[in-house]
C-alpha positions in Angstrom: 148.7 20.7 57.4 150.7 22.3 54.4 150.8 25.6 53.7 149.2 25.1 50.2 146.5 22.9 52.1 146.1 25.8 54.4 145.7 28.7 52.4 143.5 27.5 49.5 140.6 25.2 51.2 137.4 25.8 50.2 138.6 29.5 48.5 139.6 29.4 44.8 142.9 29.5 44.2 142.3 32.3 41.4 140.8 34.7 43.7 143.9 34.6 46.3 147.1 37.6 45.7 150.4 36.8 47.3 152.2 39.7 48.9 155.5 38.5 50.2 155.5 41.9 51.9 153.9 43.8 54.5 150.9 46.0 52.5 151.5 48.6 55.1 155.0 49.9 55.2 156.3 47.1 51.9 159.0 45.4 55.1 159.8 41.8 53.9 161.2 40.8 57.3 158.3 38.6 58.8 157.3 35.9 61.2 154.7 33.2 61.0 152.3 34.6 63.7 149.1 31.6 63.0 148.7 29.0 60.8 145.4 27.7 58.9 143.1 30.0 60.7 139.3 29.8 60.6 136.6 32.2 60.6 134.7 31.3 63.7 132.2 34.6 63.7 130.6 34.3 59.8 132.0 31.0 58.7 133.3 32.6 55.8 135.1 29.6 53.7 138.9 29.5 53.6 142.2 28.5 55.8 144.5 31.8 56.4 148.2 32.5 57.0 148.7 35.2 59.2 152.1 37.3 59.2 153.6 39.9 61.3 156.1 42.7 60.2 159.1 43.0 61.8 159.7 46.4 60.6 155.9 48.0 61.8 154.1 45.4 63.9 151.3 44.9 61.5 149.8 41.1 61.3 148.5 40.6 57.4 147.0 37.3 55.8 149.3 35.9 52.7 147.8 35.0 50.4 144.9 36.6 51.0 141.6 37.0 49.0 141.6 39.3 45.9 139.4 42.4 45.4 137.2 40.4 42.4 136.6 37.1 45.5 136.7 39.2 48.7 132.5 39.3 48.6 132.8 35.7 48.9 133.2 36.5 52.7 130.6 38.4 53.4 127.5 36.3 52.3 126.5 35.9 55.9 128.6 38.8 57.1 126.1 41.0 59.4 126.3 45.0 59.4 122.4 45.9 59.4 121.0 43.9 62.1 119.1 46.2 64.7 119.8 46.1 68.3 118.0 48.5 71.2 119.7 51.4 71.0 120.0 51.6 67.7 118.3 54.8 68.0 117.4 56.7 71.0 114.9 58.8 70.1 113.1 55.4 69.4 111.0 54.2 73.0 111.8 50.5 74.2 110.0 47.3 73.7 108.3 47.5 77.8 109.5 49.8 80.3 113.2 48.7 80.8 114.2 49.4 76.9 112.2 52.5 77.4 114.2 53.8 80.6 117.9 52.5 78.7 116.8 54.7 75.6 116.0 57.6 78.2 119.2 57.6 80.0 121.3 56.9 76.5 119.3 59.9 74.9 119.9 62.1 78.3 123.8 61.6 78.6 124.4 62.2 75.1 122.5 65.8 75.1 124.1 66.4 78.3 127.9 65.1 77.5 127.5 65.6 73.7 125.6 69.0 72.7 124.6 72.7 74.4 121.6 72.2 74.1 119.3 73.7 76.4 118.2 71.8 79.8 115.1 69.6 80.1 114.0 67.5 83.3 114.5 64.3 81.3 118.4 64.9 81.2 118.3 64.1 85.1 118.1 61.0 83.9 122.2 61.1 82.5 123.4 60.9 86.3 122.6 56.8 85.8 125.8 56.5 83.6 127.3 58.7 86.5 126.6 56.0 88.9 129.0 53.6 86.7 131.9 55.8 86.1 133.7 52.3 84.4 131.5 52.4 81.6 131.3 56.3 80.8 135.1 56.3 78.2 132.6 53.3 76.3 130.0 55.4 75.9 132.0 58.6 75.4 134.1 56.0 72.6 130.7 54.7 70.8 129.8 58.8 70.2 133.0 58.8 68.6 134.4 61.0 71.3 132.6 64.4 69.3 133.9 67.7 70.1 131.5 70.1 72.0 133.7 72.5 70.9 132.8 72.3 67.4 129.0 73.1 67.0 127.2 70.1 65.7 128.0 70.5 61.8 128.1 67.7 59.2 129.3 64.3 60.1 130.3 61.7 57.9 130.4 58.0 58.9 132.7 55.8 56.4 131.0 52.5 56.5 127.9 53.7 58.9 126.3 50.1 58.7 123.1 50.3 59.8 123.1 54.0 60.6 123.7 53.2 64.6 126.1 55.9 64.8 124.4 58.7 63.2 121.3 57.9 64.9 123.6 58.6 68.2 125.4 61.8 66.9 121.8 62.9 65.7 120.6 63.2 69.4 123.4 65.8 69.7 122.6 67.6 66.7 124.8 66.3 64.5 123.7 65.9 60.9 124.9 62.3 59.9 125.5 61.0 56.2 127.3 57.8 55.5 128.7 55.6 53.2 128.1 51.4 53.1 128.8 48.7 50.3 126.3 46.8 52.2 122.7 47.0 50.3 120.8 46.0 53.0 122.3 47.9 55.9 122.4 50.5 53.6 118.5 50.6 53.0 118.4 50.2 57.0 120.4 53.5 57.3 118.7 55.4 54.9 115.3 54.6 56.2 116.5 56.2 59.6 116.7 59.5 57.5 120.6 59.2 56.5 121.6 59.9 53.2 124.1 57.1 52.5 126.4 56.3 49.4 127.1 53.4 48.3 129.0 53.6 45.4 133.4 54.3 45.5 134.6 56.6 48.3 136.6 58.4 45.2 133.1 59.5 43.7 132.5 61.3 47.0 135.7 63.3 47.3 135.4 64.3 43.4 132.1 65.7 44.3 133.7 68.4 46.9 131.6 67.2 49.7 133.5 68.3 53.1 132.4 67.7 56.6 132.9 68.8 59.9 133.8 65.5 61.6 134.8 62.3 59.6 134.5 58.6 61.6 135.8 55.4 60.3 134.9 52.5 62.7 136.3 48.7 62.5 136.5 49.4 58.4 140.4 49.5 57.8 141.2 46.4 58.6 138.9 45.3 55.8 140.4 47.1 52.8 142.8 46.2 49.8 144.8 50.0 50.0 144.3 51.7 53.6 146.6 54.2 53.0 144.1 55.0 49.9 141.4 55.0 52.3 142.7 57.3 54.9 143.9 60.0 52.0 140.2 60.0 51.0 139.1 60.4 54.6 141.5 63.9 54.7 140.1 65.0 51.5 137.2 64.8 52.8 137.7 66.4 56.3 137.0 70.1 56.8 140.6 72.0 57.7 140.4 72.1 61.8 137.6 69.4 61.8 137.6 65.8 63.5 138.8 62.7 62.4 138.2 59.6 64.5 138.9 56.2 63.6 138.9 52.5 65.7 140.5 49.3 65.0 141.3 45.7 66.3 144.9 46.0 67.7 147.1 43.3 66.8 149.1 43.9 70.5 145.9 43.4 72.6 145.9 41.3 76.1 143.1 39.4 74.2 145.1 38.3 71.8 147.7 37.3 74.0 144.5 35.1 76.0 142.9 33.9 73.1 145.7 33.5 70.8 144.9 32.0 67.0 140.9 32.3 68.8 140.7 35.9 69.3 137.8 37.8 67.6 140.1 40.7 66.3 142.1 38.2 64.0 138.9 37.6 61.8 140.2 36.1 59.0 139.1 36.9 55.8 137.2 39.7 56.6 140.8 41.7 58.4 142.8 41.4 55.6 145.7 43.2 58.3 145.3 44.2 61.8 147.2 47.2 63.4 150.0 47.6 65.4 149.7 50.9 67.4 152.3 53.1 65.9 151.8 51.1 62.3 148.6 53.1 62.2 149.4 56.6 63.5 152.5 56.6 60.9 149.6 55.8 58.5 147.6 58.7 59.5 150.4 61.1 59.7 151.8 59.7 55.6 147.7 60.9 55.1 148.3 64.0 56.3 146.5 64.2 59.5 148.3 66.1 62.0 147.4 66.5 66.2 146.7 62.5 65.8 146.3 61.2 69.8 145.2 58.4 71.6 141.4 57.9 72.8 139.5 55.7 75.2 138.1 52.4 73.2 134.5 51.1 72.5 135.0 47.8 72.4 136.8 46.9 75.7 138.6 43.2 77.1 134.9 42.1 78.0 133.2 42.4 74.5 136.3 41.0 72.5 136.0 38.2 74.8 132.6 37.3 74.7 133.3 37.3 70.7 136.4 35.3 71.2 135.0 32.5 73.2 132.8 31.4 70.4 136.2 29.7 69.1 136.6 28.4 72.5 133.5 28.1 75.0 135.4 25.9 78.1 136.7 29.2 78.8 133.7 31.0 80.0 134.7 30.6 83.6 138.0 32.5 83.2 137.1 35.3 81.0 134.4 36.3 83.6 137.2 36.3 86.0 139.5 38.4 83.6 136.4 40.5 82.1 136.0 41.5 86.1 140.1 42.4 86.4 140.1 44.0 83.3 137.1 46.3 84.4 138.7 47.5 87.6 142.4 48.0 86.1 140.6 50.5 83.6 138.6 52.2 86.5 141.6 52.7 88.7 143.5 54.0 85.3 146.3 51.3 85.4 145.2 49.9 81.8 148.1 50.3 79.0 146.2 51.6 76.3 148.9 49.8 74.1 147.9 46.5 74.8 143.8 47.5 74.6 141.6 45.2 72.5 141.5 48.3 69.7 143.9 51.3 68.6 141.1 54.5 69.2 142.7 57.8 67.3 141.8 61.0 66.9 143.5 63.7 64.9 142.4 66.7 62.8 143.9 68.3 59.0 145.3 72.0 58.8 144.0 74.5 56.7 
């Protein structure tokens, strides 16, 4: 298939920009890394290119779709559908989705706030019993600092308000932002006050908060670097920054190849190489920027991946089970993980 062939089917031709260089650190030394790939999550229309910088590691689409076409991707894109635990103050639908909610709602008082003990925390030593899953869990509460009282959090594309609902159970007092109307409403009828309009009306406004999250988002933007400067602004001096991404360098990528879940063309306009993004965070101005445990581990990527290629079933349950034990015993690389998990902090 051509290259023209490949990167204009079914997309208008107007709506892509050609960048010839890498939009993260402006390197022109490049390599092909896939061809013509395919949204196999969304079926959003198109045929991409993806690139890879030789100069920071980070894989980009070119062309890619413009800021005035992007939407075109996201008319079946899905941020506000509700699963379980969306919020665990909420019961179950029969006894099971009752006693998950309980033992979610008791680790996250008992890991995540002071606050006093009640006999339903007992029921935290389940995710005791399954040490394997507990840097997951501690990952999905965005690894929030007992040190720091419960304050103000801020989640920068909250989705649904998932999140918040969590960080709520510690005492955390959640607001977000979401271009997504309808997982917006979903949010905000949770209690979370949610904007949906630019991330510069925000910082103009002198809002600051204690702790400021940004979850699988910068893959998706035009300017990241823009995003991230916004994100410090907005930080209180001493306060924590988290932030998660697909990592270009994962094992999954390596297994799946053009079929793995964190490529996601259109929607990942570029996907991260490790030190690609902690140079990005330290340009913003974060400082004490380090390495966390994931949310999104080799099992979930793959279970997302093998919708490009389901004869492989068999050996991802077989590589799912490897994958699990190599993180228990603490022999994963955390450089080849299925996402790059930071966490840093601004000075006064």
């Amino acid at each position: 298939m051509s290259k023209e062939n490949n990167q204009s089917r079914d997309w208008p031709s107007e709506g892509l920009e050609h960048l010839r260089a890498c939009p993260i650190c402006a390197g022109e030394r490049r390599h092909c890394v896939h061809q013509g790939l395919a949204d196999h999550l969304f079926n959003a229309p198109g045929r991409w290119d993806l690139y890879g910088c030789e100069q920071c590691g980070t894989a980009y689409l070119d062309p890619r779709p413009n800021r005035q076409t992007i939407h075109l991707a996201y008319q079946d894109y899905g941020t506000h559908e509700s699963q379980l635990d969306d919020d665990p103050e909420q019961p179950g639908t029969d006894w099971r989705g009752s006693l998950k909610q309980a033992i979610l709602r008791a680790y996250i008082r008992v890991r995540f706030s002071s606050k006093p003990f009640k006999p339903s925390d007992v029921f935290a030593g389940a995710m005791w019993l399954r040490p394997f899953l507990r840097p997951r869990f501690d990952a999905a509460m965005r690894h929030l600092p007992v040190s720091i009282k419960p304050g103000t959090v801020l989640d920068i594309g909250c989705g649904n308000g998932r999140f918040l609902a969590w960080a709520r159970v510690a005492g955390w007092q959640g607001c977000g932002t979401e271009f997504d109307i309808q997982a917006a409403a979903v949010a905000r009828a949770k209690g979370f006050d949610v904007h949906e309009g630019p991330l510069d009306e925000l910082v103009n406004s002198g809002s600051k908060f204690d702790a400021v999250t940004i979850s699988h988002v910068i893959e998706h933007v035009h300017e990241p670097s823009a995003l991230l400067r916004a994100a410090r602004q907005l930080l209180k001096p001493g306060g924590h920054f988290w932030i998660e991404t697909p990592n270009i360098n994962a094992r999954g990528h390596a297994y799946f190849g053009a079929g793995w879940a964190g490529l996601h063309p259109p929607h990942h306009l570029q996907v991260f190489a490790p030190k690609a993004l902690e140079r990005l965070l330290q340009d913003a101005g974060f400082i004490d920027i380090r390495v966390a445990s994931s949310q999104s581990g080799w099992r979930a990527m793959a279970s997302l991946s093998r919708l490009a290629d389901p004869a492989q079933m068999g050996n991802i349950r077989s590589q799912a089970i490897r994958e699990d034990m190599a993180e228990f015993l603490g022999h994963s690389d955390a450089a080849q993980g299925e996402c790059i998990t930071l966490t840093a902090t601004v000075s006064a």
